[in-house]
C-alpha positions, 0 to 999 in steps of 0.5 A: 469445459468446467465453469469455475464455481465462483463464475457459477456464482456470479451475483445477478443482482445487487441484493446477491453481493456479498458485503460493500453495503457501503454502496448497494443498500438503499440510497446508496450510489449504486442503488440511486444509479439504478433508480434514476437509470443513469450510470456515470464514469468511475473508478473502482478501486479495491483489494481482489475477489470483492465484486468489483467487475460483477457489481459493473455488469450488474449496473450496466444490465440494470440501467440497460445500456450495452457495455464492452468488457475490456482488459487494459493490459491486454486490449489493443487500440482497435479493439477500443476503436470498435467500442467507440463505433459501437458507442457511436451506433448505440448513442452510448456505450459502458465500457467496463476496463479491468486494471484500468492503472496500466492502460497507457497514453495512446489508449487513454488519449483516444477514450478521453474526448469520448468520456468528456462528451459522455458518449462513452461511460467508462467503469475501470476497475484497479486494486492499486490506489487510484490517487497514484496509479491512475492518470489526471486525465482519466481520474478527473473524469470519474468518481472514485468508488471504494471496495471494502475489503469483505470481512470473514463474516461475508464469506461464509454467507457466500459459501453457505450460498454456493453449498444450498446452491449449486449442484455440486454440493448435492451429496455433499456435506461441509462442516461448518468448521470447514466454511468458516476456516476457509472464510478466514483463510481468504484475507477478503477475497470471495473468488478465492474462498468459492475456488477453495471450496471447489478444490475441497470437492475433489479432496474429500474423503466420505464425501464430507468436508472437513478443516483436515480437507482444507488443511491437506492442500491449503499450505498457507493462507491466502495473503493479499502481498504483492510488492508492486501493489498497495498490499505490500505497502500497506503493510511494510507501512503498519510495519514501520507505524508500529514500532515507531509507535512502541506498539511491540504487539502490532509490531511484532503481528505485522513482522508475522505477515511479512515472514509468511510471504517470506519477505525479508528483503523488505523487512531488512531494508525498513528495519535499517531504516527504522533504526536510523531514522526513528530510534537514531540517537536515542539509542545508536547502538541499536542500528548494530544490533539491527544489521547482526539481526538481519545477518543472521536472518539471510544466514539461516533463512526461512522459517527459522529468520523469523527468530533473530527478526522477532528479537530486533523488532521487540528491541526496536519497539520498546527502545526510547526513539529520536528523529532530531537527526532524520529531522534536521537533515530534512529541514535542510534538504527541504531549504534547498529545495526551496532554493536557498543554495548559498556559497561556502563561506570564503574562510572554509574553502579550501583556498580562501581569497581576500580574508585577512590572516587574523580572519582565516580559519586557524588549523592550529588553535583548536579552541577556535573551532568551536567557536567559527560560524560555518553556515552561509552567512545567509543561514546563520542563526538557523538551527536544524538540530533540535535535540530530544531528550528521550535518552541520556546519550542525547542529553549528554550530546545536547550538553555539548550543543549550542546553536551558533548567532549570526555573525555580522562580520564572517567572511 
């Protein structure tokens, strides 16, 4: 069987990894683990192909401890029941667990008394964010350890590395052109930039690798966009941040992300959003214009989507925005929450008891509308509209808008 090239690869030792100098260089918390030979329990937490499990063989082969490589998602209760006899044999015990955010209770709860008492040294790898994929239980015994995503920089050194290296370059030639398209095509990820490299081998013509291999069978760049993970949330945030923003630039960047993965469902569902939450009344006609845009969008499909989309985004961008709406409404509902739940006011129910007639709510003298207090009395005088003044069509709205005083003597 063919050993990938980028397990060929594996770094050995901390100076072999590639970026994350954050943590490796001297001083640094995997250098000072190795120096004093201690390893403690952490969570590692960051995007694919950036060391995380190499990093914790390397540390456990260093601090010469034995460790179990377990998967989460696919080890079972008597495999971790054997880790903890081992531990028990060994007097401790490194268990290094890949997508640690999807071990469930049951596991969790028999590795916990083990993790307290440090029989067990639990090194979990995630590329979900920690603070909210991972259990209290298991967090509050680690130490989060962030991966940086590696830049294209670093990539290339780790082709480079792989070309001077390994065997299967022996009669090879790369362009650099070639290496640093494929450190740029890897959006960070390093296992797939070497398996890249690899799959460059068998297209190559005249035993030379050039941007036109790469090109012949890499369709798309490698994007890090997965809608159950942050990726995908990170973007749609930076989506969203830039139009808000008025930034029609970086807006118009991350609808660009958003298309090649061919999103548009998540692209259609914020850009509703958007327009009613931060353009809103500064410009309601732009919540119309929004939905003719996403229509025609999921009419014409992809690639030529990405049109109608790129002319509502610059539209959205660069249009006057407004949340006086969207704030008023989560003022109130974050009172509710707070518990201020009040009855309706007898006189606007629909059958109002023991209000005297001059009191009741008069469906004939229409200049009296504006002049009832419909709050409970007990929110009276609260105002959760507060207009903003970014267009004439709220100003000529807040013209028409004056905050009703407390009434002393509502019913």
């Amino acid at each position: 069987m063919n050993i990938p090239l980028s397990h060929r690869l594996r770094p050995k030792t901390l100076t072999d990894i590639v970026g994350q100098r954050h943590l490796i260089d001297e001083g640094r918390l995997f250098s000072q683990l190795i120096a004093h030979q201690r390893c403690i329990s952490m969570i590692f937490a960051g995007p694919p192909g950036t060391g995380k499990t190499t990093t914790a063989q390397i540390l456990a082969n260093h601090i010469d401890l034995p460790f179990e490589l377990l998967n989460a998602v696919t080890c079972n209760k008597a495999q971790i029941e054997r880790a903890i006899h081992k531990a028990q044999m060994e007097r401790q015990l490194i268990v290094i667990m890949d997508e640690i955010h999807r071990l469930n209770k049951d596991k969790q709860d028999l590795l916990l008394p083990h993790l307290e008492t440090g029989l067990i040294v639990l090194i979990g790898m995630t590329t979900a964010n920690p603070y909210q994929a991972i259990n209290l239980a298991i967090r509050s015994r680690c130490q989060i350890v962030q991966f940086e995503p590696v830049t294209s920089e670093d990539i290339v050194v780790a082709l480079l590395r792989a070309i001077h290296t390994d065997e299967l370059f022996s009669s090879l030639h790369v362009e650099q052109a070639a290496i640093v398209y494929i450190a740029r095509q890897s959006s960070g990820d390093i296992r797939f930039a070497l398996n890249t490299l690899e799959t460059a081998t068998l297209m190559c013509a005249d035993k030379i690798i050039t941007v036109d291999t790469i090109k012949s069978f890499l369709q798309t760049p490698h994007l890090l966009h997965d809608q159950s993970e942050d990726h995908h949330y990170n973007l749609v945030s930076a989506f969203q941040k830039s139009i808000r923003g008025s930034d029609v630039d970086a807006a118009l960047y991350w609808l660009a992300r958003l298309c090649a993965a061919k999103d548009l469902e998540s692209i259609a569902r914020r850009l509703l959003v958007i327009a009613y939450e931060d353009i809103g009344l500064a410009n309601p006609q732009a919540v119309q214009r929004t939905h003719q845009a996403i229509q025609t969008a999921r009419e014409v499909g992809f690639p030529e989507a990405s049109i109608p989309l790129s002319v509502i985004v610059t539209d959205l961008a660069l249009s006057p925005k407004s949340r006086s709406a969207y704030s008023g409404v989560k003022k109130a509902l974050t009172m509710i929450e707070e518990g201020h739940t009040y009855d309706v006011p007898e006189f606007i129910k629909l059958h109002p008891q023991n209000v005297p007639k001059n009191k009741q709510y008069n469906w004939n003298r229409r200049d009296l509308w504006y002049e009832y207090n419909y709050l409970p009395k007990e929110l009276q005088g609260t105002q959760f509209y507060l207009p903003e003044h970014t267009s004439r069509y709220e100003q000529s709205l807040a013209q028409h808008y004056t905050p009703r005083k407390k009434d002393d003597e509502t019913y």
